[in-house]
C-alpha positions, -999 to +999 in steps of 0.1 A: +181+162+170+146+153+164+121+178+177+081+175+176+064+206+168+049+230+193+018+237+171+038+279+165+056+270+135+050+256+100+015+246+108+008+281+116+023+290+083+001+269+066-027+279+082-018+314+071-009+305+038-044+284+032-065+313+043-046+342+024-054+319-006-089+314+000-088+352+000-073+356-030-089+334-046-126+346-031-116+379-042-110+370-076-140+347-076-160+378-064-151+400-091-154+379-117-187+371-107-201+404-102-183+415-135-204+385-151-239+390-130-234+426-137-233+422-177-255+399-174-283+423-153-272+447-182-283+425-209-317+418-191-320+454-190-315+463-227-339+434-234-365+449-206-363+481-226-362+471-264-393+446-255-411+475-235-406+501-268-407+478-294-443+460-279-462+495-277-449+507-311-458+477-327-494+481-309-497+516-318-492+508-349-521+490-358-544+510-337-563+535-357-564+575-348-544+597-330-564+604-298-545+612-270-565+594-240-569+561-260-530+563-265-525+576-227-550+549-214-536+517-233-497+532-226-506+529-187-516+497-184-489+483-212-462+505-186-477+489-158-476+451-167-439+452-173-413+455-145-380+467-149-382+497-164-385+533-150-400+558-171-421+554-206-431+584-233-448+589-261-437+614-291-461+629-321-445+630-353-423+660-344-410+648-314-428+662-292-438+649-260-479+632-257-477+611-223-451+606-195-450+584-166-427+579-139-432+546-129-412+551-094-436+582-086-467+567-102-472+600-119-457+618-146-456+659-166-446+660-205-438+693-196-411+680-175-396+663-210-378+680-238-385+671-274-368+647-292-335+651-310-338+660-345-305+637-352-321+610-330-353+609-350-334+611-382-319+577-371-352+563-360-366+571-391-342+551-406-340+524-385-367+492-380-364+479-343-356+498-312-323+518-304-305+520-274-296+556-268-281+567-235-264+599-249-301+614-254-318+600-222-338+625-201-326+643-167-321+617-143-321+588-166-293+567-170-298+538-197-331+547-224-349+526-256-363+543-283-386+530-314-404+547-345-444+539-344-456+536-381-483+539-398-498+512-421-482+527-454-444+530-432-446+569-424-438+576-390-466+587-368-448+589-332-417+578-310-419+556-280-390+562-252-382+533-218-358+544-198-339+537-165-325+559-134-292+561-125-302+554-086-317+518-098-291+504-119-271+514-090-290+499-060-292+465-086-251+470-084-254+472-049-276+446-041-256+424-063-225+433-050-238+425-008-251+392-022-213+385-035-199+400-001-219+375+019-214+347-003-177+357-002-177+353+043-193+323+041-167+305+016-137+323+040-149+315+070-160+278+057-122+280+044-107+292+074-121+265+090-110+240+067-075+256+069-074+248+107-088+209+099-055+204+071-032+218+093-042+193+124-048+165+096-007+170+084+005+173+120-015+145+128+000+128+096+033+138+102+031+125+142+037+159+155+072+169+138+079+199+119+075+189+079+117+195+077+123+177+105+106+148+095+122+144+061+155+147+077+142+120+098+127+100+067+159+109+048+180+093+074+162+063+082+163+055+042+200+058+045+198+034+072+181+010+057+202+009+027+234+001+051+216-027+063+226-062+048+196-073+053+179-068+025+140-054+025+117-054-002+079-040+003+048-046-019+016-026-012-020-046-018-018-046-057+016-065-053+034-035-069+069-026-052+068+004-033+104-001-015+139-019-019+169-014-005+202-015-014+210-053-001+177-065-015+184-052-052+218-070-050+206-100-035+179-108-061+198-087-090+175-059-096+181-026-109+169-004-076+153+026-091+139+009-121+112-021-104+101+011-078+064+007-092+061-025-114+044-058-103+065-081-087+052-112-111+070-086-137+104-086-118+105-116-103+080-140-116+093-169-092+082-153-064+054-161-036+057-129-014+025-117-027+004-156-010+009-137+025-015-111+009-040-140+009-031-163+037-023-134+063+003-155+083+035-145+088+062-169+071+096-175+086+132-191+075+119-195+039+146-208+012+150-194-022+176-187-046+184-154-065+182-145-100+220-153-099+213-184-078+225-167-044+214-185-015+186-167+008+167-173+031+134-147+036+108-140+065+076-123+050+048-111+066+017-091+059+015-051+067-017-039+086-029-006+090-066-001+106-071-039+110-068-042+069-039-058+051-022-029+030+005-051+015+036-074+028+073-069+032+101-092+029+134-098+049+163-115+028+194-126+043+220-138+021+231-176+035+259-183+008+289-171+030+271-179+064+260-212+053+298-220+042+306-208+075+285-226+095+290-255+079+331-257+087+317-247+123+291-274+128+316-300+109+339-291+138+316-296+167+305-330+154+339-337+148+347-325+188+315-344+197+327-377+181+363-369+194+346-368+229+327-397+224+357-421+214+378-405+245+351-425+264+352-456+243+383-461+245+388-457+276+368-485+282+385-504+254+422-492+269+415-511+302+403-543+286+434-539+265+451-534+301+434-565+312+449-587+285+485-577+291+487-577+330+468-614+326+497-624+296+478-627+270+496-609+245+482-622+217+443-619+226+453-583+228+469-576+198+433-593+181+412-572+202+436-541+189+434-552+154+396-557+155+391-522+168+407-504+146+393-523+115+361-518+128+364-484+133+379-477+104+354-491+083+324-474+098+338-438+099+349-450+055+318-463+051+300-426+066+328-405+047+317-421+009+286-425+011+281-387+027+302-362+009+285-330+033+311-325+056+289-314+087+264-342+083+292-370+076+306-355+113+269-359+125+266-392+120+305-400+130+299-379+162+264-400+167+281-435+160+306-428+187+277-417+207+261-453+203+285-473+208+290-459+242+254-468+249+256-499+235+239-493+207+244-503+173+241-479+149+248-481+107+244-464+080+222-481+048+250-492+025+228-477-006+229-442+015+241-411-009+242-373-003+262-349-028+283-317-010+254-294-024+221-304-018+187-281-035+163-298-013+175-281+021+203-264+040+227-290+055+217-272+089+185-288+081+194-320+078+218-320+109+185-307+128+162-334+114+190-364+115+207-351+149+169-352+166+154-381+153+185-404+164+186-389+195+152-395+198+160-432+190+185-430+221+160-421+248+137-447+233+162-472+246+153-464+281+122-483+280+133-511+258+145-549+273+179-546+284+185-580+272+180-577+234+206-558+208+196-526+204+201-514+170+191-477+149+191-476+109+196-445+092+194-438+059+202-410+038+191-414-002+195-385-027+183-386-064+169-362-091+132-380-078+140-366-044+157-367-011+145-396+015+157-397+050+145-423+076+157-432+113+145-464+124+151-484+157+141-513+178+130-496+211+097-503+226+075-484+199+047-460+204+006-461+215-013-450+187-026-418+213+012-410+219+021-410+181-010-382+175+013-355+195+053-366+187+051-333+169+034-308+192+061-284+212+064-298+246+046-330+242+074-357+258+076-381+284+111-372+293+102-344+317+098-301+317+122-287+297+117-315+265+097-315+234+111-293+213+133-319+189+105-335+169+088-302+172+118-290+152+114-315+128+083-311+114+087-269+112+120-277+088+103-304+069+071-281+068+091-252+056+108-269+032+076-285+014+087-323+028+065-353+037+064-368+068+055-405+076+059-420+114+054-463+116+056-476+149+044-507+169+049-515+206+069-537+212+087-538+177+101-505+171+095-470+152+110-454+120+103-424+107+103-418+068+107-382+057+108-370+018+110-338-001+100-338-040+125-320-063+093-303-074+089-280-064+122-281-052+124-252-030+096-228-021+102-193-034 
């Protein structure tokens, strides 16, 4: 059973999930960064110090004399001018100390700092540049620079020492690390909050089920759609197929699981699914044959989605059988129909007959007899050559009958053909179109002289040039304002519950890319001329 979520379940997980993650991940983004900002503040501080030593050696050393206030008095304000470091020295050329400050207390004792290292000025001696030397910093330092200063001819006339406490690289850790730390909140709790907005986003998405419940659901309704046989086929807005089902591969002989993805024009080049794209109308009852010439007939119509058109599905039903089918059925009902209609012509034609014989005139009777059924026999021959479709030669059987209860005269054109199979439309077409347009002719009747033969031509012409149709009769014609409107649903002068027939003509004839052409005069009659071109021969 289906079940919607409560908003307790796998949302919740995913919240959970997306906000242990951004932890994770801002934990391991913190560390990394302070790892980084932390070699890189311990970069800047070797520079700091190298710079600081190597600047005032390099200035002692082309100052002349060795007095100890001009040496104290230029020290202080080089120490001064450059932040970063905590403590500066000067050694003589034994390593002893000449000048200290403590730049954090503003003062500063050299008796407060033991002589140099005799291994450490060894390797000064020796050395051109400063040295970074944390082994031999003073008490309380934590990170020292130390340089040789030289005299013009490269004897050594003094050291230089800058230094750092152990309390300020370690507030600089701090400080970096509560800059991190706060960063750090701000990305959780801007995660966090964007946990909560993909959460509602994928219920939203998911219309309010649980994820597993809705693939079951999705899982099933697939396997529902494949049972259908109706087949569906779905193209999204680049006219790429995004869905077919089982019945739609067969019908149009595609390999399901390989066109998932490819352009249609690829697969099936003959088809116009993708024009719905461009017209945005809905298309109904459209005729088209297979890749293995089976017989469909497809609706199409275009897929919205926030008043855009996304793409267009299509709904094939395969007419091959059902068409067979209906045609033995509607051969049938015209063949009942006509069967109906000569039960009441003959029994008109049974009480003449009746006539003759109580009145003795045997022989009149067996002429009207023999007339009847010569005349009878030739027009249903006549209908059964010249129309080889089973359920249209019964039409027009069915519709003779029909006539010549009314009294009127109805024929077929002598050069009339139609084959068993026609391309140019369904013979349900053609009993719609013929069956309406002669019984159109019939109620035209009503308003025609009584006293003149009333008479209806149909013809029915097939050829590789086309297929022509045309109904024409002797009635009382149309007004030129009447004839603007035959083919509007519901315009009729026969009363409510009319003017649908030539309605239905013109949608078949529309549908199945045919012309059209209505002649009529008052007084004279109508006919109405309809053809479909062999190219194209059926719309795809």
């Amino acid at each position: 059973m289906e079940k919607r979520s409560t908003g307790h379940t796998v949302y919740q997980q995913i919240r959970r999930v997306s906000v242990l993650g951004i932890l994770v991940a801002m934990v391991l983004a913190t560390g990394a960064g302070l790892w980084l900002n932390l070699a890189q503040e311990r970069r800047v501080r070797d520079d700091t110090l190298t710079t600081a030593v190597q600047a005032v050696s390099h200035t002692l050393t082309i100052t002349d004399g060795d007095d100890a206030e001009e040496i104290e008095e230029y020290v202080d304000r080089t120490v001064h001018g450059i932040s970063g470091i905590d403590l500066f020295a000067v050694y003589d050329a034994d390593g002893a100390p000449v000048y200290f400050c403590d730049v954090v207390l503003g003062q500063g004792d050299t008796a407060t700092l033991a002589s140099l290292d005799d291994s450490l000025r060894q390797v000064l001696n020796q050395r051109e540049g400063a040295l970074l030397d944390n082994a031999t910093a003073p008490k309380g330092a934590d990170h020292c620079a130390y340089a040789a200063v030289r005299r013009p001819d490269g004897s050594v006339k003094g050291y230089v020492m800058a230094g750092l406490y152990i309390s300020s690289i370690r507030s600089t850790g701090l400080r970096t690390l509560g800059v991190y730390l706060l960063i750090g909140m701000a990305a959780l709790g801007v995660g966090t909050f964007l946990s909560l907005r993909l959460a509602q986003r994928i219920k939203q998405d998911l219309l309010g089920y649980e994820p597993d419940a809705f693939r079951d659901l999705f899982l099933r309704r697939m396997e529902l759609l494949d049972a259908l046989d109706e087949g569906l086929l779905a193209i999204d807005r680049e006219e790429h197929i995004i869905y077919i089902n089982r019945a739609a591969a067969e019908m149009l002989s595609f390999d399901k699981n390989a066109v998932i993805g490819k352009p249609l024009s690829e697969v099936y080049p003959q088809s116009t699914i993708p024009r719905v794209l461009h017209t945005r109308q809905p298309e109904y009852n459209i005729g088209l044959e297979s890749l293995h010439h089976v017989r469909i007939l497809s609706d199409r119509m275009p897929v919205r989605r926030g008043g855009q058109i996304v793409g267009a599905v299509a709904i094939f039903r395969n007419r091959t059988e059902v068409a067979n089918l209906a045609r033995e059925l509607t051969g049938v009902q015209h063949i009942v129909e006509a069967m109906r209609a000569y039960t009441h012509e003959f029994m008109n034609k049974l009480h003449v007959i009746l006539g003759l014989l109580q009145l003795g005139e045997y022989h009149r009777a067996e002429e009207y007899v023999l007339h009847l059924t010569q005349t009878r026999a030739l027009s249903v021959g006549r209908i059964s050559q010249s129309i080889a479709e089973p359920s249209v030669a019964a039409l027009l059987i069915g519709k003779s009958c029909r006539a010549a209860e009314l009294g009127v005269r109805l024929t077929l054109d002598p050069e009339s053909s139609l084959g068993a199979e026609t391309h140019y439309l369904p013979p349900s077409g053609l009993i719609t179109i013929l069956g309406n347009l002669i019984e159109n002719a019939f109620d035209a009747f009503g308003n025609a002289p009584s006293d003149t033969l009333h008479e209806i031509g149909v013809s029915v012409r097939e050829s590789e040039r086309g297929l022509i149709l045309s109904v024409d009769d002797n009635a009382c014609g149309m007004p030129e304002e009447v004839r603007e409107h035959i083919f509007e649903r519901g315009s009729t002068s026969k009363g409510e519950g009319h003017g649908t027939g030539l309605f239905l003509v013109k949608s078949i004839v529309d549908a199945y890319g045919g012309e059209i052409r209505v002649e009529s005069t008052q007084g004279v009659g109508s006919s109405f001329i309809i053809t479909f071109r062999p190219n194209p021969a059926e719309p795809q």
